[in-house]
PDB file of N, CA, C, O and CB in Angstrom:
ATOM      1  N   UNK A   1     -59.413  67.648-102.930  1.00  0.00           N
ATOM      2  CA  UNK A   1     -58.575  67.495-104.103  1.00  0.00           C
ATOM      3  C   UNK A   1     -57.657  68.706-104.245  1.00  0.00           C
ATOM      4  O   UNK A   1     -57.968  69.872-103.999  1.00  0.00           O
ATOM      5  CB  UNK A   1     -59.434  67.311-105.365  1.00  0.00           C
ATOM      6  N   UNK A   2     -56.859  68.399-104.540  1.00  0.00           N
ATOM      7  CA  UNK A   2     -55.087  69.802-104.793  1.00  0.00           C
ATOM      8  C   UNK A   2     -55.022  70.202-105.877  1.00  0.00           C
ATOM      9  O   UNK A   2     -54.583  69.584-106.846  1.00  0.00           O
ATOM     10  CB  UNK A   2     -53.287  69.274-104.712  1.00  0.00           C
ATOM     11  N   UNK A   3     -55.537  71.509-105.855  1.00  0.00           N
ATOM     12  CA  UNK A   3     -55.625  72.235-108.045  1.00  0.00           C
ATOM     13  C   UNK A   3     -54.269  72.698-107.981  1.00  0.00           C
ATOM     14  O   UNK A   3     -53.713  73.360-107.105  1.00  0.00           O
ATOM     15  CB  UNK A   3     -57.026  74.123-108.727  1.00  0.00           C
ATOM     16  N   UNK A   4     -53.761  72.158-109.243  1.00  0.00           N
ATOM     17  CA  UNK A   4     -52.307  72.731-109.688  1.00  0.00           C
ATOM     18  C   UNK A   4     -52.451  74.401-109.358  1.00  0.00           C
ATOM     19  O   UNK A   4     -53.344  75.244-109.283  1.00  0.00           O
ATOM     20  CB  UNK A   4     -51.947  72.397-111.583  1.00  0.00           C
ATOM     21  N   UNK A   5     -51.041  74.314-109.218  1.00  0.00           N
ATOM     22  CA  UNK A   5     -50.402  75.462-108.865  1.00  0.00           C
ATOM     23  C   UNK A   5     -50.468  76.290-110.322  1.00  0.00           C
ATOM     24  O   UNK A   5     -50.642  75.789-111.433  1.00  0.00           O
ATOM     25  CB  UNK A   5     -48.859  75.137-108.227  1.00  0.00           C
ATOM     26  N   UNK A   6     -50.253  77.877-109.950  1.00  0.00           N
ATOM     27  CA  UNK A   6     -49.368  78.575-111.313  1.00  0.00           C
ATOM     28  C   UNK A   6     -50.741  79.081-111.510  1.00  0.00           C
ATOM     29  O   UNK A   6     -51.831  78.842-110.992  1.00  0.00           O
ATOM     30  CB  UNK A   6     -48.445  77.507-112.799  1.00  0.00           C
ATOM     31  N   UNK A   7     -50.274  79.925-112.514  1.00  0.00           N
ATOM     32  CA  UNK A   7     -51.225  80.774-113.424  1.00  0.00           C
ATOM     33  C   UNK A   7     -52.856  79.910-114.259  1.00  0.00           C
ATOM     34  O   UNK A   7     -54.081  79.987-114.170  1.00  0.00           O
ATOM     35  CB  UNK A   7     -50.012  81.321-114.776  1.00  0.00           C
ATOM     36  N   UNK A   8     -52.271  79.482-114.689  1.00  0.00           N
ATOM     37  CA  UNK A   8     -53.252  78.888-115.317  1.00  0.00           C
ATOM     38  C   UNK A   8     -53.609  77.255-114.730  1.00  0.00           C
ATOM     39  O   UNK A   8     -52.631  76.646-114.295  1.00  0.00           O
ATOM     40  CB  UNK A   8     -52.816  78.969-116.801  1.00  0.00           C
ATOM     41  N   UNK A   9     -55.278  76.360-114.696  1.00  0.00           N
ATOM     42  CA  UNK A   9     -55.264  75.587-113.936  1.00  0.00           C
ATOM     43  C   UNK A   9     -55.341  74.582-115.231  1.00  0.00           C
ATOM     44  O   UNK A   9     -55.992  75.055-116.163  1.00  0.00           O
ATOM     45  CB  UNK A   9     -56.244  75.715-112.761  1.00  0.00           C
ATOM     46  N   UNK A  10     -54.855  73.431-115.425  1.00  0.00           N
ATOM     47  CA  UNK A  10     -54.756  72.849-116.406  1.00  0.00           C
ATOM     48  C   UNK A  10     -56.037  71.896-116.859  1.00  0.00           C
ATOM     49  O   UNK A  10     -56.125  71.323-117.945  1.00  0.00           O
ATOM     50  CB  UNK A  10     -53.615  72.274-116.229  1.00  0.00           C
ATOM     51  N   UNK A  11     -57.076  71.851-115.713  1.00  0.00           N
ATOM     52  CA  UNK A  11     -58.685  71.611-116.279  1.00  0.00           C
ATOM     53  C   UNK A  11     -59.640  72.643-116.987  1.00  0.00           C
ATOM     54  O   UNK A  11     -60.757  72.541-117.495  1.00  0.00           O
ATOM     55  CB  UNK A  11     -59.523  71.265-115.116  1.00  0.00           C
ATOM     56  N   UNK A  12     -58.794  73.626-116.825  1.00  0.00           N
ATOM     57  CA  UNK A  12     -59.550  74.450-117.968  1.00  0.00           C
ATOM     58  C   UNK A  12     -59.092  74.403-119.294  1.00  0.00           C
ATOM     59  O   UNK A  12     -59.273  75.331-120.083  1.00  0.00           O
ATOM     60  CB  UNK A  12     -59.559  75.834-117.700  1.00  0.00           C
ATOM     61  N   UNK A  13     -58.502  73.355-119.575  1.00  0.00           N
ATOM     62  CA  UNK A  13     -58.193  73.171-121.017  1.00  0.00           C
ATOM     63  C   UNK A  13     -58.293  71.687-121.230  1.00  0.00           C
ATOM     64  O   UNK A  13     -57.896  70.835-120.434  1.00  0.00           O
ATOM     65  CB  UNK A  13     -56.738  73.747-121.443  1.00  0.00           C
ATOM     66  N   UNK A  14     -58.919  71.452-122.498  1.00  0.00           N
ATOM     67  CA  UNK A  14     -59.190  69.839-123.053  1.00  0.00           C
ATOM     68  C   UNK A  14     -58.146  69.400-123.077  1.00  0.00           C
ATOM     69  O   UNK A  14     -57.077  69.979-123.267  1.00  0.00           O
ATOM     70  CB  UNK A  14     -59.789  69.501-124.405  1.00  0.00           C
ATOM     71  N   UNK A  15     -58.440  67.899-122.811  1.00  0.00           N
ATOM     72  CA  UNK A  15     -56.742  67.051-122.634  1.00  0.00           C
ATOM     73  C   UNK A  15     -56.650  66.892-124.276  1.00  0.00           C
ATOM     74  O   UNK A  15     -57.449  66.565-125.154  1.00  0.00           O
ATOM     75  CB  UNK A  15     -56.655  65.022-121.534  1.00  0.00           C
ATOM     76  N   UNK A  16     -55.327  67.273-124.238  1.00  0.00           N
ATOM     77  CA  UNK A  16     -54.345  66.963-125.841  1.00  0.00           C
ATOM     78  C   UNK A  16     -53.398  68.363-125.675  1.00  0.00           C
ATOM     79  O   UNK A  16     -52.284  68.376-126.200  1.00  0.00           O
ATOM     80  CB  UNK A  16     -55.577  67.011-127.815  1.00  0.00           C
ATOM     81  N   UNK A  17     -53.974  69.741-124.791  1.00  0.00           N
ATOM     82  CA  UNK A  17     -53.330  70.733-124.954  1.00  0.00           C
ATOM     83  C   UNK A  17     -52.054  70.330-123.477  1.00  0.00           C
ATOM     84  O   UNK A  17     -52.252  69.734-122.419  1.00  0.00           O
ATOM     85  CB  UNK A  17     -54.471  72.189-124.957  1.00  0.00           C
ATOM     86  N   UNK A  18     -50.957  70.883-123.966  1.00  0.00           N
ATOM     87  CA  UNK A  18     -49.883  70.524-123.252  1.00  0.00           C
ATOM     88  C   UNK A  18     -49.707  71.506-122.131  1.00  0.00           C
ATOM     89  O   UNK A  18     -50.089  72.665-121.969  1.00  0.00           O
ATOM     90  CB  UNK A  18     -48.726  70.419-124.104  1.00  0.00           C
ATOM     91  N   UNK A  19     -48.949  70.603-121.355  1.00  0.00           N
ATOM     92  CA  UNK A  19     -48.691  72.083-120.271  1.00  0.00           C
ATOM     93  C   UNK A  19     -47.397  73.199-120.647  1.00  0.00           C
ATOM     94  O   UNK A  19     -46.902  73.890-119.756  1.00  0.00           O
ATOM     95  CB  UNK A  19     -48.213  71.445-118.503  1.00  0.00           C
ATOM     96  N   UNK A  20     -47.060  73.253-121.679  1.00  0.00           N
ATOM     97  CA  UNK A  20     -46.315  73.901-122.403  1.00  0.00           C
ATOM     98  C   UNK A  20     -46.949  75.178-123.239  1.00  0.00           C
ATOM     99  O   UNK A  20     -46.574  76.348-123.320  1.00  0.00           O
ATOM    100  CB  UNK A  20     -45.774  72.948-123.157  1.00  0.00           C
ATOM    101  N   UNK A  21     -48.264  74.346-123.932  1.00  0.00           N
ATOM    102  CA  UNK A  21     -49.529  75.224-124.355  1.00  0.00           C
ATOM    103  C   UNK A  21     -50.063  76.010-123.484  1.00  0.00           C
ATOM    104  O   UNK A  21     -50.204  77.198-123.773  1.00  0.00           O
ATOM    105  CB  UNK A  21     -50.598  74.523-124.760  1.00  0.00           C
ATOM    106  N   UNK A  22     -50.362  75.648-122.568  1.00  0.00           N
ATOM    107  CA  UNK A  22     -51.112  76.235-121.284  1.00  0.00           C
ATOM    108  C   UNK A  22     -50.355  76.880-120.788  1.00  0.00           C
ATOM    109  O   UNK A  22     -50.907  77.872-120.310  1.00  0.00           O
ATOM    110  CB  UNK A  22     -51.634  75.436-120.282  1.00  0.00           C
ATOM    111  N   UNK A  23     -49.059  76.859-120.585  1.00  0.00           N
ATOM    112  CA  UNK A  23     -48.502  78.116-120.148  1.00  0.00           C
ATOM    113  C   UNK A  23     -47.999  79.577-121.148  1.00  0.00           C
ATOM    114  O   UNK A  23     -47.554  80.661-120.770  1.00  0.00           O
ATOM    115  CB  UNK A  23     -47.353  77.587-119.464  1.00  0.00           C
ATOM    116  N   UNK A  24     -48.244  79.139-122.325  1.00  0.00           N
ATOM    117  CA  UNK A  24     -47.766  79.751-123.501  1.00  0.00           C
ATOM    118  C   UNK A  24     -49.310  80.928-123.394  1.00  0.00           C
ATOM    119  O   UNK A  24     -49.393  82.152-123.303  1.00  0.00           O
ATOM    120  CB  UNK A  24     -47.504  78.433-125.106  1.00  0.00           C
ATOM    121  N   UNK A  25     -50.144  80.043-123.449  1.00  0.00           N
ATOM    122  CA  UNK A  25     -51.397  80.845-122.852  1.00  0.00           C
ATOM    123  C   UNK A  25     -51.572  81.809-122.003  1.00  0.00           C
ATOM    124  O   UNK A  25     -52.044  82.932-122.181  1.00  0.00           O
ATOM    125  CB  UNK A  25     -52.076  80.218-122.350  1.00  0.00           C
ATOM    126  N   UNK A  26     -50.980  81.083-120.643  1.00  0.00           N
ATOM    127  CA  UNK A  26     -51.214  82.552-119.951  1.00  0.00           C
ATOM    128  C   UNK A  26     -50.318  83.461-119.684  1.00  0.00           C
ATOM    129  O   UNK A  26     -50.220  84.261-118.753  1.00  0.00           O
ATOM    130  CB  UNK A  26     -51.693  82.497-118.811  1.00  0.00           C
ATOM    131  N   UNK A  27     -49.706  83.263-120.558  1.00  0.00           N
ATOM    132  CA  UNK A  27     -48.779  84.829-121.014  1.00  0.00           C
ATOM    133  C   UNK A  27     -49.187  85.721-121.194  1.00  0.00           C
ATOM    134  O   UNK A  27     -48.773  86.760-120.679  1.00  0.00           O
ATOM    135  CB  UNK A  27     -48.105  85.031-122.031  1.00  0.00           C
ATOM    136  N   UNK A  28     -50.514  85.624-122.289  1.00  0.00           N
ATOM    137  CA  UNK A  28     -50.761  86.681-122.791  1.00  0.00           C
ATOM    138  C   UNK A  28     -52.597  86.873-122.358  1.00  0.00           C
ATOM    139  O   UNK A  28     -53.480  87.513-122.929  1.00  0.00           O
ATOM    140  CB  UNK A  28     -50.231  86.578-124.412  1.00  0.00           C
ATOM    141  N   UNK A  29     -52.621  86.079-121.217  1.00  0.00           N
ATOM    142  CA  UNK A  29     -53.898  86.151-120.510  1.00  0.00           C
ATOM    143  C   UNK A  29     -55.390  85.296-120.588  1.00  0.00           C
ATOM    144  O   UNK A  29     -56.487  85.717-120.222  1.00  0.00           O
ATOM    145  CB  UNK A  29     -54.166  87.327-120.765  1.00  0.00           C
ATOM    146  N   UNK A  30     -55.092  84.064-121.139  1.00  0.00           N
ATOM    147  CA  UNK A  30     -55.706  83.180-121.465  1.00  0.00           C
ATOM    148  C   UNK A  30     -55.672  82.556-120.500  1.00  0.00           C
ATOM    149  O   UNK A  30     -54.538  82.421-120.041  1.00  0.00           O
ATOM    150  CB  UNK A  30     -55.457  82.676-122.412  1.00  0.00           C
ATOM    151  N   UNK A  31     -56.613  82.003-119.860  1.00  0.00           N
ATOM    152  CA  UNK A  31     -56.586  80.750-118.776  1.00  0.00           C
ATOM    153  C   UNK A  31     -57.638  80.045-118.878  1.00  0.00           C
ATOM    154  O   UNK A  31     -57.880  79.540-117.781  1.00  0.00           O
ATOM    155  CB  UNK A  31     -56.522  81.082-117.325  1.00  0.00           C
ATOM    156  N   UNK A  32     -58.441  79.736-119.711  1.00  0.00           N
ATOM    157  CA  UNK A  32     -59.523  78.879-120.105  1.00  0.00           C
ATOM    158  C   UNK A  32     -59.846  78.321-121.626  1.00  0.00           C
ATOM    159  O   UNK A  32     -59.376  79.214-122.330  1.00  0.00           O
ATOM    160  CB  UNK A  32     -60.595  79.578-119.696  1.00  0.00           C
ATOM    161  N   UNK A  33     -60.274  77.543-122.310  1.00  0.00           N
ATOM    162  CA  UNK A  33     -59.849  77.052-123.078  1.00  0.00           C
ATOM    163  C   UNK A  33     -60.813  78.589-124.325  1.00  0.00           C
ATOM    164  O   UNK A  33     -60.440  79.284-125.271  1.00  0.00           O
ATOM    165  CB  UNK A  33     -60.131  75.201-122.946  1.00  0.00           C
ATOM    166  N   UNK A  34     -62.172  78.420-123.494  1.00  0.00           N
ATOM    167  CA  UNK A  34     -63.160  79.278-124.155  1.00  0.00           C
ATOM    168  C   UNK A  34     -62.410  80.849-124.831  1.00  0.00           C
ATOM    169  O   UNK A  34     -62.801  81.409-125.855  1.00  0.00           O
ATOM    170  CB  UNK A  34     -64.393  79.594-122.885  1.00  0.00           C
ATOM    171  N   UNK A  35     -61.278  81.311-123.946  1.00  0.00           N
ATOM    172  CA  UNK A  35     -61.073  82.415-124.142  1.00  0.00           C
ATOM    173  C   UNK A  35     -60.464  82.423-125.733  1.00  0.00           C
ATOM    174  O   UNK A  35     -60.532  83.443-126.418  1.00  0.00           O
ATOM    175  CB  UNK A  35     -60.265  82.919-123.004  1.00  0.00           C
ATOM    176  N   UNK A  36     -59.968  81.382-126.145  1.00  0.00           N
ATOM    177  CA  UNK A  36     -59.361  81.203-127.169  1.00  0.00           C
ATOM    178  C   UNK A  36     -60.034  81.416-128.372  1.00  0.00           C
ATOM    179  O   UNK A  36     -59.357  81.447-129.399  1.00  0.00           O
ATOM    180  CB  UNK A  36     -58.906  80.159-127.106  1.00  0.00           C
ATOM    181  N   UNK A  37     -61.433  81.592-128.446  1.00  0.00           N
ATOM    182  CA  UNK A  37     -62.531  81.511-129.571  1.00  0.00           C
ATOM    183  C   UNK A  37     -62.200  82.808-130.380  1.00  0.00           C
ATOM    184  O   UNK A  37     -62.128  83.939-129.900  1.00  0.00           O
ATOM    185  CB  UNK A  37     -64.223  81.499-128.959  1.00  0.00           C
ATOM    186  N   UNK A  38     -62.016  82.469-131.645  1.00  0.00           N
ATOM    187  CA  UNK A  38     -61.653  84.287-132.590  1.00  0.00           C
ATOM    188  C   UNK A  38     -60.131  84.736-132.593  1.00  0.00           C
ATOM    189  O   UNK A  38     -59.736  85.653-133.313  1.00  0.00           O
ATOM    190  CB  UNK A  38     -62.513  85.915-131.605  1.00  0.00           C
ATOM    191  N   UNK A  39     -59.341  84.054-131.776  1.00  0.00           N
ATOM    192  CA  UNK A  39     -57.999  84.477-131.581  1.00  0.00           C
ATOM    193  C   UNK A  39     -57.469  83.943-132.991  1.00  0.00           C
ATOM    194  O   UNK A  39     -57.866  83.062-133.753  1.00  0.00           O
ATOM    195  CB  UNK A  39     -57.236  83.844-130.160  1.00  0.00           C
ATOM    196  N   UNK A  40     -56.271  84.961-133.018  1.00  0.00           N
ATOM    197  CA  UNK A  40     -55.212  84.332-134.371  1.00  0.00           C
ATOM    198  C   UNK A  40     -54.800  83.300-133.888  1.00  0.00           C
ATOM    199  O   UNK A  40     -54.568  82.779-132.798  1.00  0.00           O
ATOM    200  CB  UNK A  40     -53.841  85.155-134.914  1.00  0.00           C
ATOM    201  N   UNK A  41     -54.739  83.017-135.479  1.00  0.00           N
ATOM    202  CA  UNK A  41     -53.889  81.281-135.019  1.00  0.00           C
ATOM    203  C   UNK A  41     -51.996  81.547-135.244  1.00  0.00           C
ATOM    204  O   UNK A  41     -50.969  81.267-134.625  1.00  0.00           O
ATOM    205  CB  UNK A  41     -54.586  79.531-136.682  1.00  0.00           C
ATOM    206  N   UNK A  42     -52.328  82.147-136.334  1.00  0.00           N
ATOM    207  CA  UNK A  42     -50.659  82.993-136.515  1.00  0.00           C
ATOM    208  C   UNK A  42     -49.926  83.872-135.150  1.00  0.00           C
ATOM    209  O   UNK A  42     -48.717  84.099-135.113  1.00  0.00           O
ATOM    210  CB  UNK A  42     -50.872  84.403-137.850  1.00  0.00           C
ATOM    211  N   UNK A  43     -50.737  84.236-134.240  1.00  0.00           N
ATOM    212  CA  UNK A  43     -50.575  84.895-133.252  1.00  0.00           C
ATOM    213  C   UNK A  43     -50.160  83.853-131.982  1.00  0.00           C
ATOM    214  O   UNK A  43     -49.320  83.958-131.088  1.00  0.00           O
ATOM    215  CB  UNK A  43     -51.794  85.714-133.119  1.00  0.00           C
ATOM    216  N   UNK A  44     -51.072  82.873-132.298  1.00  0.00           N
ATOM    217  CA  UNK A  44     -50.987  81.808-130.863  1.00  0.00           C
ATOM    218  C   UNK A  44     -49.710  81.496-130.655  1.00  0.00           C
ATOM    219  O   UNK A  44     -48.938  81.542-129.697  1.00  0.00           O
ATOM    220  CB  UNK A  44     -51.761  80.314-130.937  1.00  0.00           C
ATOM    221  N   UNK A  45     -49.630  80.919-132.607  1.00  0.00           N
ATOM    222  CA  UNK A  45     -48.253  79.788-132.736  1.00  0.00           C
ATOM    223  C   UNK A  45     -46.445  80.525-132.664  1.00  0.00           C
ATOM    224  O   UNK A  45     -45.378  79.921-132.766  1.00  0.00           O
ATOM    225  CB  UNK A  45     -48.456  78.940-134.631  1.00  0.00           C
ATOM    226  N   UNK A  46     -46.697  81.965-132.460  1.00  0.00           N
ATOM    227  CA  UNK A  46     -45.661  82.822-132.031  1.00  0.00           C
ATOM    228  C   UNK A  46     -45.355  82.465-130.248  1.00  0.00           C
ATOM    229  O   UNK A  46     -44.549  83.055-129.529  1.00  0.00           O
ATOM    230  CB  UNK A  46     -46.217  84.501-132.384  1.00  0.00           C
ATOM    231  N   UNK A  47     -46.213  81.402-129.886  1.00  0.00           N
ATOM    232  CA  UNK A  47     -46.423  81.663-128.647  1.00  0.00           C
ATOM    233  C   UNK A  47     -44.896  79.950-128.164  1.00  0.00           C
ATOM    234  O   UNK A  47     -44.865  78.775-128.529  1.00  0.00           O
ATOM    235  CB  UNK A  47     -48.678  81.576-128.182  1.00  0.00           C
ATOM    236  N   UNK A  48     -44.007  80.746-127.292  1.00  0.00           N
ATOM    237  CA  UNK A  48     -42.998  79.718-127.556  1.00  0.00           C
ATOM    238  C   UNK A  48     -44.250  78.664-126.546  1.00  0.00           C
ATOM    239  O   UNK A  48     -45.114  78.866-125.694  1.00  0.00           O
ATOM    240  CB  UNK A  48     -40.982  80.103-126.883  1.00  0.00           C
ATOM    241  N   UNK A  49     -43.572  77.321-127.412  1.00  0.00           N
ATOM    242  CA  UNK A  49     -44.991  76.155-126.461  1.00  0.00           C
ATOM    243  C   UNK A  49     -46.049  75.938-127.012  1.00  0.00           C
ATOM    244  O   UNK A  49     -46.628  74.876-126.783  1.00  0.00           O
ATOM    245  CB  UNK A  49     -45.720  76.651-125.084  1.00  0.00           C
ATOM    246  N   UNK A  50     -46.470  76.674-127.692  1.00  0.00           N
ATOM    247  CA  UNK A  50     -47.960  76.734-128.512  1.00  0.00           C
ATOM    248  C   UNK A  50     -47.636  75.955-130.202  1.00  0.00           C
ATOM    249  O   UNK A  50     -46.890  76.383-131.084  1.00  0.00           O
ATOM    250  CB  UNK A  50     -48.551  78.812-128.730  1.00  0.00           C
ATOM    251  N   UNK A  51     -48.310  74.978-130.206  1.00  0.00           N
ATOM    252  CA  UNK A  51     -48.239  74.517-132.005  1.00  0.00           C
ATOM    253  C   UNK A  51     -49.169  74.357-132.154  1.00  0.00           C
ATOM    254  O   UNK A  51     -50.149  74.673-131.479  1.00  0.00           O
ATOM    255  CB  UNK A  51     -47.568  73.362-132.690  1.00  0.00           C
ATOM    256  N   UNK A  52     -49.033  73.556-133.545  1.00  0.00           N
ATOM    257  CA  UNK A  52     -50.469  72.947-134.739  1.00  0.00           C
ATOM    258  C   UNK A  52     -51.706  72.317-133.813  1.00  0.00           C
ATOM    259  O   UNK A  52     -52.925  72.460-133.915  1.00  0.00           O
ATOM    260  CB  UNK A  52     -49.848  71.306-136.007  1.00  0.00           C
ATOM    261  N   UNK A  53     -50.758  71.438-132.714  1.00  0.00           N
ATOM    262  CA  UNK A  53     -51.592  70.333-132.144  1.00  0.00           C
ATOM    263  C   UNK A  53     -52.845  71.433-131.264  1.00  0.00           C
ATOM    264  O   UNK A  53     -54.075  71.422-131.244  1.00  0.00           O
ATOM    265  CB  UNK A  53     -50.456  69.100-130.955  1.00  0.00           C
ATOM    266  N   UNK A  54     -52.127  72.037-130.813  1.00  0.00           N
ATOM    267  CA  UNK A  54     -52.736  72.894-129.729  1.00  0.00           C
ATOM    268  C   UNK A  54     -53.942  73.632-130.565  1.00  0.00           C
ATOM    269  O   UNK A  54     -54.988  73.292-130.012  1.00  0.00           O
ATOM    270  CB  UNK A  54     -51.546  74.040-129.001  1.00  0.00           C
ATOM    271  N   UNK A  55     -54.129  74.204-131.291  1.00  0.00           N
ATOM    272  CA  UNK A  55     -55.025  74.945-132.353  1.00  0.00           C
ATOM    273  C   UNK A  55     -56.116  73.445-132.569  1.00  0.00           C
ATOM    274  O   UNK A  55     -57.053  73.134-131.833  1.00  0.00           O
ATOM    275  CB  UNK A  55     -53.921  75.614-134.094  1.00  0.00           C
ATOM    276  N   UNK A  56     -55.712  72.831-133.593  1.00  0.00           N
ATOM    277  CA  UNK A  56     -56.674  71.988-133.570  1.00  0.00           C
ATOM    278  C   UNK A  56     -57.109  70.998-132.636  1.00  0.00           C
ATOM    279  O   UNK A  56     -58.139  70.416-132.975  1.00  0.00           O
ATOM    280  CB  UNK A  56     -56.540  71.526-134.403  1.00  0.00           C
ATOM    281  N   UNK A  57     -56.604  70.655-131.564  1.00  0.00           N
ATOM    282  CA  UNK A  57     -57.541  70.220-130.119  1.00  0.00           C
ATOM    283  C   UNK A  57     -58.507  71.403-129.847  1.00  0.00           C
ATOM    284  O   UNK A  57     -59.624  71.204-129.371  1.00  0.00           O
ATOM    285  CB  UNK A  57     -56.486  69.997-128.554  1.00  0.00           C
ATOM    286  N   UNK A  58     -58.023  72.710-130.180  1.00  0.00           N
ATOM    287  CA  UNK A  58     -58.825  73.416-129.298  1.00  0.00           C
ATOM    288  C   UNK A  58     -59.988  74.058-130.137  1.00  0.00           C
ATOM    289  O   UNK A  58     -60.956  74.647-129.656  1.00  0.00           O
ATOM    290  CB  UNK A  58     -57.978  74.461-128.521  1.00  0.00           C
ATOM    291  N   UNK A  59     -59.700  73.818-131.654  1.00  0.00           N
ATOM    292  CA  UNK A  59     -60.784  74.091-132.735  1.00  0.00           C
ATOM    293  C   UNK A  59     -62.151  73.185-132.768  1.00  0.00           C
ATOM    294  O   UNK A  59     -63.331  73.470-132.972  1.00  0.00           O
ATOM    295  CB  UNK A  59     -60.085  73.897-134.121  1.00  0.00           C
ATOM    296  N   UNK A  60     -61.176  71.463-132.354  1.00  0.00           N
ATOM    297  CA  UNK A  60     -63.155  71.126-132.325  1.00  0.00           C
ATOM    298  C   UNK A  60     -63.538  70.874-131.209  1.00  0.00           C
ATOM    299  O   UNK A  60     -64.552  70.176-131.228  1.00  0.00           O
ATOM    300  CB  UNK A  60     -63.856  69.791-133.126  1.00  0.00           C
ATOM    301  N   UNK A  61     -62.957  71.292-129.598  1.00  0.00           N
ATOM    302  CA  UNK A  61     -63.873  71.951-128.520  1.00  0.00           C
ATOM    303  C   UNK A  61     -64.354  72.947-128.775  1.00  0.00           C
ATOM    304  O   UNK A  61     -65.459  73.144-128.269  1.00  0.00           O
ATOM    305  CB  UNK A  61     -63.410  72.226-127.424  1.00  0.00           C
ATOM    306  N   UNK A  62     -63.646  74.249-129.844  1.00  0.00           N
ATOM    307  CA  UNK A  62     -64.905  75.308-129.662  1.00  0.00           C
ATOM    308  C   UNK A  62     -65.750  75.461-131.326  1.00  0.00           C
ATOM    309  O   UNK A  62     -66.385  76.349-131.896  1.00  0.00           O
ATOM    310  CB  UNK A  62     -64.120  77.137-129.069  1.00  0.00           C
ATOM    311  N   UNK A  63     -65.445  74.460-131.555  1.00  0.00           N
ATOM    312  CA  UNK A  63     -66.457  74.056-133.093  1.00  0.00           C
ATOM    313  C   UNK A  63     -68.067  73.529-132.441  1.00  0.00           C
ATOM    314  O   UNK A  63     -69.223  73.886-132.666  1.00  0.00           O
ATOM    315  CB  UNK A  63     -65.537  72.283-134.251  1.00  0.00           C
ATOM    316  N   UNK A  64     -67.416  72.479-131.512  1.00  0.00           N
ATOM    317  CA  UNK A  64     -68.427  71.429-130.775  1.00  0.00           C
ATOM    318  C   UNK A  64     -69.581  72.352-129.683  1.00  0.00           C
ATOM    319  O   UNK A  64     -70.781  72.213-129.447  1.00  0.00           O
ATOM    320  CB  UNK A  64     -67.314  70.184-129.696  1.00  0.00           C
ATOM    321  N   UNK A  65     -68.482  73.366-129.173  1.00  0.00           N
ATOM    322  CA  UNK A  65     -69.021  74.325-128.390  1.00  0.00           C
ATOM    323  C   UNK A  65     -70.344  75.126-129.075  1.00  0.00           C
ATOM    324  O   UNK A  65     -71.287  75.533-128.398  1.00  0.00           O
ATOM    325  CB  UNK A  65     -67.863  75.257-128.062  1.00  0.00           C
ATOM    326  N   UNK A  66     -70.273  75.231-130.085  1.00  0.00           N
ATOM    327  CA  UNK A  66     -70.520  76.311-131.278  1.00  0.00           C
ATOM    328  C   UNK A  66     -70.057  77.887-130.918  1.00  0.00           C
ATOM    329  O   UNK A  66     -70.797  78.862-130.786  1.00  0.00           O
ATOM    330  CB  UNK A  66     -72.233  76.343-131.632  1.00  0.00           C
ATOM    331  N   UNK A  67     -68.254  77.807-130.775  1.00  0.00           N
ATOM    332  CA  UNK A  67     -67.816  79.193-130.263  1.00  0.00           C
ATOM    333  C   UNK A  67     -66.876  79.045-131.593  1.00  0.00           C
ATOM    334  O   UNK A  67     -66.352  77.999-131.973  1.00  0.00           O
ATOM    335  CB  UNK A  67     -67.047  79.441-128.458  1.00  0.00           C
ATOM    336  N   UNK A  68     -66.779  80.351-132.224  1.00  0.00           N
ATOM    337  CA  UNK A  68     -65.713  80.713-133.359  1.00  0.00           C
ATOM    338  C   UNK A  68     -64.330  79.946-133.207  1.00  0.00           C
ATOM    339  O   UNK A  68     -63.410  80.120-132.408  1.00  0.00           O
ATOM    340  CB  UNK A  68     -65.380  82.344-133.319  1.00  0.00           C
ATOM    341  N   UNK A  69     -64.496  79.044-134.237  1.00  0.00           N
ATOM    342  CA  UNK A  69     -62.256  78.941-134.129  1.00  0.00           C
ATOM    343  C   UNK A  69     -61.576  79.674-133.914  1.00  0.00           C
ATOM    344  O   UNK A  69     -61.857  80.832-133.606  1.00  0.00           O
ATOM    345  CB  UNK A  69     -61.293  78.724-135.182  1.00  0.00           C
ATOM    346  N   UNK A  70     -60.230  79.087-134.040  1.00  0.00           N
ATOM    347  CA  UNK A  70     -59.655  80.040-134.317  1.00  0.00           C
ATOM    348  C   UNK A  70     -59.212  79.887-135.389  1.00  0.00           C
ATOM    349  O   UNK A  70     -58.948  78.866-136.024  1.00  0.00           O
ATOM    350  CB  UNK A  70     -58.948  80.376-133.599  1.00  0.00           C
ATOM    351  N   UNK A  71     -59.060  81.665-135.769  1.00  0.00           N
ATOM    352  CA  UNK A  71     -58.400  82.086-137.036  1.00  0.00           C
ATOM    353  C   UNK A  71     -57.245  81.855-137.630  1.00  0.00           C
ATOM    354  O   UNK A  71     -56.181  82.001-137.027  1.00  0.00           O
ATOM    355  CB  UNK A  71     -58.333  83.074-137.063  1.00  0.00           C
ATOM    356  N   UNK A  72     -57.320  81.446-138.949  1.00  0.00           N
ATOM    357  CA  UNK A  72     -55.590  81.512-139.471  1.00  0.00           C
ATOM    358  C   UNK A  72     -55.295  82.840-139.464  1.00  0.00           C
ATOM    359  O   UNK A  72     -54.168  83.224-139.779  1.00  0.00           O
ATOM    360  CB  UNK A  72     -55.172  80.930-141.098  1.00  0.00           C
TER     361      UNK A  72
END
């Protein structure tokens, strides 16, 4: 099987997050969905690519996880 190219691999993030999100991510060194647990949310959404949707897909994987949201 052929893992996407680039920085970040796009199975490390739950489907709903975009590949727009995912690259907005590893900008600032995120490449898994987990790393996201405790991060600002005000911080993310500065992230060009990164919105609302992206935060809450990724709040109840790490709700479900039992790993910290993220923060407003």
């Amino acid at each position: 099987m052929r893992m996407p190219t680039g920085p970040a691999n796009e199975s490390a993030f739950p489907k709903g997050v975009g590949q727009p999100a995912i690259r907005a991510l590893a900008t600032i060194g995120i490449t898994d969905w987990k790393q996201t647990a405790g991060k600002s949310g005000k911080e993310l959404l500065e992230l060009h690519g990164f919105g609302p949707k992206s935060i809450r897909v990724l709040n109840e994987h790490l709700t479900a996880a039992g790993l910290d949201p993220i923060i407003d």
